[in-house]
C-alpha positions in Angstrom: 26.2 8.9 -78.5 27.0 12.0 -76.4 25.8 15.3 -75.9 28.9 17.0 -73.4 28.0 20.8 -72.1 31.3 21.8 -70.4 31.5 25.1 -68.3 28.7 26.9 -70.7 28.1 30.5 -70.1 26.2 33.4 -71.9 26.8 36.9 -71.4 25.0 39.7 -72.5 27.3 43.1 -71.3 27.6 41.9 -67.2 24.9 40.1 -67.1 24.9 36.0 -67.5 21.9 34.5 -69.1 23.5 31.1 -68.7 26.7 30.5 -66.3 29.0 27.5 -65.9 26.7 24.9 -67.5 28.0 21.5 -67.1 25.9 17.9 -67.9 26.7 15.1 -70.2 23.9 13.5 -72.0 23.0 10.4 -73.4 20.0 8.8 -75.5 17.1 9.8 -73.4 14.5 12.5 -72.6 15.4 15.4 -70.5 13.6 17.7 -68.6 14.8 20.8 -68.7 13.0 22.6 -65.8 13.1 26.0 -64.8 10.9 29.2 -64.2 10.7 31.7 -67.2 13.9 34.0 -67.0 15.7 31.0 -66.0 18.1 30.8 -68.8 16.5 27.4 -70.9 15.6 29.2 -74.0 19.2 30.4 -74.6 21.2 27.3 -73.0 18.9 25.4 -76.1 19.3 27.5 -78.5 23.5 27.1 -77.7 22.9 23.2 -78.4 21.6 24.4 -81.5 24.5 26.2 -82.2 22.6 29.2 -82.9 24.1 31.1 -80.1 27.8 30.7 -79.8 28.8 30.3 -76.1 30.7 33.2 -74.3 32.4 30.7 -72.7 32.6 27.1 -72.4 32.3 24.6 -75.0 29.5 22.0 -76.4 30.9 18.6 -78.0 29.0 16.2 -79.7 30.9 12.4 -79.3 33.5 14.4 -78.2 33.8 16.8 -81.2 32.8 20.9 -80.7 29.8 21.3 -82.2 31.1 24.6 -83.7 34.0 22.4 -86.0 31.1 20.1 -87.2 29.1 22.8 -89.3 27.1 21.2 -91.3 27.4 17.8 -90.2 26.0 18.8 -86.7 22.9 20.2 -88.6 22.0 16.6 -90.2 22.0 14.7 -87.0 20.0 18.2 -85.3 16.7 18.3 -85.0 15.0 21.8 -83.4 11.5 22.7 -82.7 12.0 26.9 -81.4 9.4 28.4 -78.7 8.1 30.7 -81.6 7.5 28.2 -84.1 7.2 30.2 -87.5 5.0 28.8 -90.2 3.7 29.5 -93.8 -0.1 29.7 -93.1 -1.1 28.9 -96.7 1.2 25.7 -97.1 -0.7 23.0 -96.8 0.9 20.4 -93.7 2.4 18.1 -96.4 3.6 21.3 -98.2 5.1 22.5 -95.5 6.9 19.3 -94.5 8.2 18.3 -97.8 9.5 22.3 -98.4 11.6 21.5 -95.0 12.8 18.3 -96.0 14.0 20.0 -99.3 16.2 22.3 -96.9 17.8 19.9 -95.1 18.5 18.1 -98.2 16.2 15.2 -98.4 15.9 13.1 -102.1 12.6 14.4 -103.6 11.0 10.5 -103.2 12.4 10.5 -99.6 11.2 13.5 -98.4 7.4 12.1 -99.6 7.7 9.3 -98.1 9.2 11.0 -94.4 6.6 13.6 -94.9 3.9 11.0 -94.8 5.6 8.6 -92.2 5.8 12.0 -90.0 2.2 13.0 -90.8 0.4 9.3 -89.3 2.9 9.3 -86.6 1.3 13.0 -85.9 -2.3 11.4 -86.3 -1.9 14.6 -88.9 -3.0 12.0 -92.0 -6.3 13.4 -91.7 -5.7 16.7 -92.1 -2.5 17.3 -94.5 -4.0 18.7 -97.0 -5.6 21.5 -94.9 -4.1 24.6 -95.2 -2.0 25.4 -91.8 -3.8 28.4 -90.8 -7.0 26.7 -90.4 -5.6 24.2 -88.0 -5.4 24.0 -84.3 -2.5 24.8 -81.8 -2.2 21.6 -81.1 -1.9 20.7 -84.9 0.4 23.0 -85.3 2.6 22.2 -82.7 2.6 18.5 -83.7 3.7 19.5 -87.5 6.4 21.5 -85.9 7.6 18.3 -83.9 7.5 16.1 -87.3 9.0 19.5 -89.3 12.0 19.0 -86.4 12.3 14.9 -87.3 12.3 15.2 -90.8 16.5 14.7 -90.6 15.6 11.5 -88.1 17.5 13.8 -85.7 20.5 12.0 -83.3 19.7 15.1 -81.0 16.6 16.5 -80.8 15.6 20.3 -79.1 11.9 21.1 -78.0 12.1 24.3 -76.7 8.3 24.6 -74.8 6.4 22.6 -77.4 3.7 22.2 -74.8 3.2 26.4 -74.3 -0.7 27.2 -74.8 -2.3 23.9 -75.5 -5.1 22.5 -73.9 -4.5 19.4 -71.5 -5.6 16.9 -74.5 -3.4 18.0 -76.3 -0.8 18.4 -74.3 -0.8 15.0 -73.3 -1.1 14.1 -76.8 1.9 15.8 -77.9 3.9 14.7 -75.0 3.2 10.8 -75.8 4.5 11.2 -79.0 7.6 12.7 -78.1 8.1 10.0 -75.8 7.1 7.4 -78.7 10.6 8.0 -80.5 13.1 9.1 -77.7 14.7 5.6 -77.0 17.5 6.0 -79.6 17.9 9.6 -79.3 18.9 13.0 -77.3 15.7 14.8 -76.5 15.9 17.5 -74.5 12.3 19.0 -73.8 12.1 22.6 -72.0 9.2 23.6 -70.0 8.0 25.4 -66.7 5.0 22.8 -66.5 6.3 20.2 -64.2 2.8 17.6 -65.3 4.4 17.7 -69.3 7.4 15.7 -67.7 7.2 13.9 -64.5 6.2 10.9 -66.0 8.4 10.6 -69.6 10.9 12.1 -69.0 14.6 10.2 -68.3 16.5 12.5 -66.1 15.8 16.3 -65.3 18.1 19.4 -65.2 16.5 22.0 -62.8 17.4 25.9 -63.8 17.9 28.5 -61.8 19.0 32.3 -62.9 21.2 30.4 -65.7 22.4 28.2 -63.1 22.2 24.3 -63.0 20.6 24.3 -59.9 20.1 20.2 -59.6 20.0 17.3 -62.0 18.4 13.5 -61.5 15.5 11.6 -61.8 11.9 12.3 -61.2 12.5 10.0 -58.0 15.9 11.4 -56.8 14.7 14.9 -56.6 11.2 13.7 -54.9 12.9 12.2 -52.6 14.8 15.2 -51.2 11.7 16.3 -50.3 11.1 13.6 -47.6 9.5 14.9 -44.6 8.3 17.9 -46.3 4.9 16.8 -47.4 1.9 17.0 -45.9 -1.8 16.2 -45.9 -4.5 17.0 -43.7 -8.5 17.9 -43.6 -9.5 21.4 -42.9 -12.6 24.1 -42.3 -12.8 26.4 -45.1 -11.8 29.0 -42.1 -8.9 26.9 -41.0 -7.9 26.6 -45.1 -7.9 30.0 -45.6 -5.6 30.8 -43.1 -3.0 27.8 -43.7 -3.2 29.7 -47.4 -1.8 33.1 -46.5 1.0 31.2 -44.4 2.1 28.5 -45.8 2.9 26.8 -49.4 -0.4 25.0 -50.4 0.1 22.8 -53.6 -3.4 21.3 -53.5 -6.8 22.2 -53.0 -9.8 20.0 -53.0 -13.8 20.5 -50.9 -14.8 17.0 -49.3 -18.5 18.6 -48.3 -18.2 21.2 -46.2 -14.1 20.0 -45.2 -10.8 20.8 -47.4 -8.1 18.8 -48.2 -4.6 20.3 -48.7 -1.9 19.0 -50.0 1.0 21.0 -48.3 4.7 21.9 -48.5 6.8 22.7 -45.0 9.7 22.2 -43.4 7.9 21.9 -40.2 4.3 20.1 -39.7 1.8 22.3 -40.1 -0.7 21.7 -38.2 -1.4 18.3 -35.5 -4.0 16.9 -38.1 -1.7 16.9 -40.4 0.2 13.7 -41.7 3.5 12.9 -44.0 2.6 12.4 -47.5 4.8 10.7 -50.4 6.3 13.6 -52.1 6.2 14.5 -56.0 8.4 16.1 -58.4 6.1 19.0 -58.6 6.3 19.1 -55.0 10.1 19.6 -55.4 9.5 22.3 -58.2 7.2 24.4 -55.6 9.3 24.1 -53.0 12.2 25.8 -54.4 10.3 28.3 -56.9 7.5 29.0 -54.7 8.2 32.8 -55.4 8.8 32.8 -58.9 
């Protein structure tokens, strides 16, 4: 099973929302990392075929996506930034309507609907009307809404966006609950939602792959660039205004930073293992 993006662009008049796109993917998660503006949202909504590419082409096992038609929407699955809802379907109304659409049996969309709904720790709760439930409710119905197909390729375009950190680690264990036989790509600009389920990562920048690997091979370019050290509030204040600082934390009436240089930053400072997130700040510290 392959996902192949070869040479993708999007242009809207001169200007490229996504250029020269290139990655080949495989059953897995992936992080798809970059700050808003970046170009994710419409790279995503290109898997989907939504979008048609202004250049470039999207194969799936080697066949465009584009060709396949229909056949590419049974094995798609896609969960949009703006989820849109019915808010007086109930969950299970909502779920088994959707599996009607993408031309589930009547007894097989029941019983998917209700596999989805325990999966979602939604069991509870399915016969509430979707208006009175939470964001993070919602969010998981959208995610069982976008497996109702039991999707070969699966799109989550910030499915973490405005929930709390419960539920935000909630969500994100259950993506990774089902991803080891599947294409998930997951988009964010929350570096914490991913670091630790996601497979590979593709970093965006201005509609540009800017770098793909692992959650270790991009820490590690940061090597030497880490740095950790004790501090006066005086001294903290003024490593602030000069310098990246990606942690903050009193120890009495000391600080401890957690900071990101090319060059050591001060002599009390000392190397640190770096992080993903690290990585992230290093090169979008000004967006």
């Amino acid at each position: 099973m392959k996902l192949t993006l070869d040479s993708v662009s999007k242009y809207y008049k001169d200007v490229a929302a996504v250029r020269d796109f290139s990655a080949t993917l495989s059953p897995g998660i992936y992080g798809l990392l970059g700050p808003n503006g970046s170009g994710k949202t419409t790279l995503m909504r290109m898997i989907c075929n939504v979008l048609r590419p202004s250049r470039g082409d999207i194969f799936y096992n080697g066949e465009p996506i584009d060709s396949m038609d229909a056949r590419y929407r049974e094995i798609l699955g896609y969960l949009p930034q703006q989820f849109g809802y019915y808010p007086n379907f109930t969950a299970k109304n909502f779920l088994t309507y959707f599996a009607a659409l993408k031309g589930l049996a009547p007894f097989s969309a029941e019983e998917r609907s209700e596999e989805l709904l325990e999966m979602g720790g939604l069991s509870s709760v399915k016969n509430k009307k979707l208006k009175t439930l939470s964001g993070g409710m919602l969010q998981r119905v959208g995610v069982a809404q976008a497996l109702l197909n039991d999707p070969q390729v699966l799109i989550l375009d910030e499915p973490t966006a405005g929930l709390d950190p419960k539920e935000r680690i909630r969500l994100r264990n259950l993506i990774s609950s089902f991803s080891s036989d599947r294409i998930v790509v997951f988009s964010t600009h929350i570096v914490s939602d991913l670091e630790h389920i996601a497979d590979h990562f593709l970093i965006m920048r201005e509609g540009s792959l800017m770098r793909k690997g692992t959650a270790q091979e991009l820490a590690h370019e940061m090597q030497g660039k880490v740095w950790e050290m004790k501090a006066t509030q005086r001294e903290a204040e003024s490593l602030e205004e000069k310098l990246l600082v990606s942690g903050r934390r009193s120890i009495g009436e000391q600080v401890a930073l957690r900071i990101v240089s090319d060059t050591k930053p001060s002599e009390k400072a000392a190397l640190v293992s770096p992080s993903l997130e690290d990585f992230y700040l290093y090169h979008f510290q000004e967006d």
